[in-house]
N, C-alpha and C positions, 0 to 999 in steps of 0.2 A: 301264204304262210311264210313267214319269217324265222329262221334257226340261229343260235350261237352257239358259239363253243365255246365252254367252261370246264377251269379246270379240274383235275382230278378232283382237289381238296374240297374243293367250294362243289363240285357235284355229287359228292356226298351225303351233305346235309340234307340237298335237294332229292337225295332218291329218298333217304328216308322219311321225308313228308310226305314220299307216293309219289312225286314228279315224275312222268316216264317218259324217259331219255326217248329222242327220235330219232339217235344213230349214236354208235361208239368209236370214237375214234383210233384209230391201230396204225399206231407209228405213222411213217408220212404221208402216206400216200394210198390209205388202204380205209375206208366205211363202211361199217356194221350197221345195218339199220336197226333198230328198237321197237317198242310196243308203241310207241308215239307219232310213229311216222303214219299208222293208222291208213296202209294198205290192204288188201283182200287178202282175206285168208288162203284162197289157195296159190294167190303170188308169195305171199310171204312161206307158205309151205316148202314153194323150191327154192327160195332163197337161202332159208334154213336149212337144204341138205345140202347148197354150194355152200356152207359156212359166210352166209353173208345177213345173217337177222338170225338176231340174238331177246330172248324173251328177256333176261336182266343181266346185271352188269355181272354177275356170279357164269352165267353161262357166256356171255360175252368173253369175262376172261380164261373161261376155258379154250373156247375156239381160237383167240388168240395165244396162249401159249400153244396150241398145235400150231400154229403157222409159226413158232420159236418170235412174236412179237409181243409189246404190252399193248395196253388202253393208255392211252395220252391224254384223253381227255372226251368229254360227253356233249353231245348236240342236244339244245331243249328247242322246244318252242319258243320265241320270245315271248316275256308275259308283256 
C-alpha cells in the first residue's frame, strides 16, 4: 500500500466524498493515524488513549490542539 500527502485544501473535498484519511499529519514530525490505515481494533484502541488514532479529521484536530499543534496536511491511500 501506497500513501500521499495532501494538502489541507485539496483534502477536504476528499473527506467529504467519504475518503478516509490513513494518518493526519501534525506539524513536522508528528502522525495521527486514521480510520484508513485499517488496523485492529484493539491496536488502534491504545493508540487512541496515547492520542495517536484519530477516527476524523474533527477529532484529529482536537487532539492536536491538546498538543498546542495543527493538521498540515492528510495521508490517503493512493488511488
Amino acid at each position: 500500500m501506497m500513501t500521499s500527502l495532501v494538502d489541507l485544501e485539496d483534502a477536504r473535498g476528499r473527506l467529504e466524498d467519504g475518503e478516509q484519511p490513513y494518518a493526519f499529519q501534525v506539524g513536522e514530525n508528528f502522525t495521527m493515524l486514521g480510520p484508513g490505515c485499517r488496523f485492529g481494533s484493539d491496536y488502534l484502541r491504545t493508540l487512541r488513549t496515547e492520542g495517536r488514532y484519530a477516527e476524523s479529521f474533527e477529532e484529529a484536530t482536537l487532539v492536536a490542539d491538546a498538543r498546542g499543534a495543527t493538521i498540515t496536511g492528510i495521508w490517503f491511500v493512493k488511488r
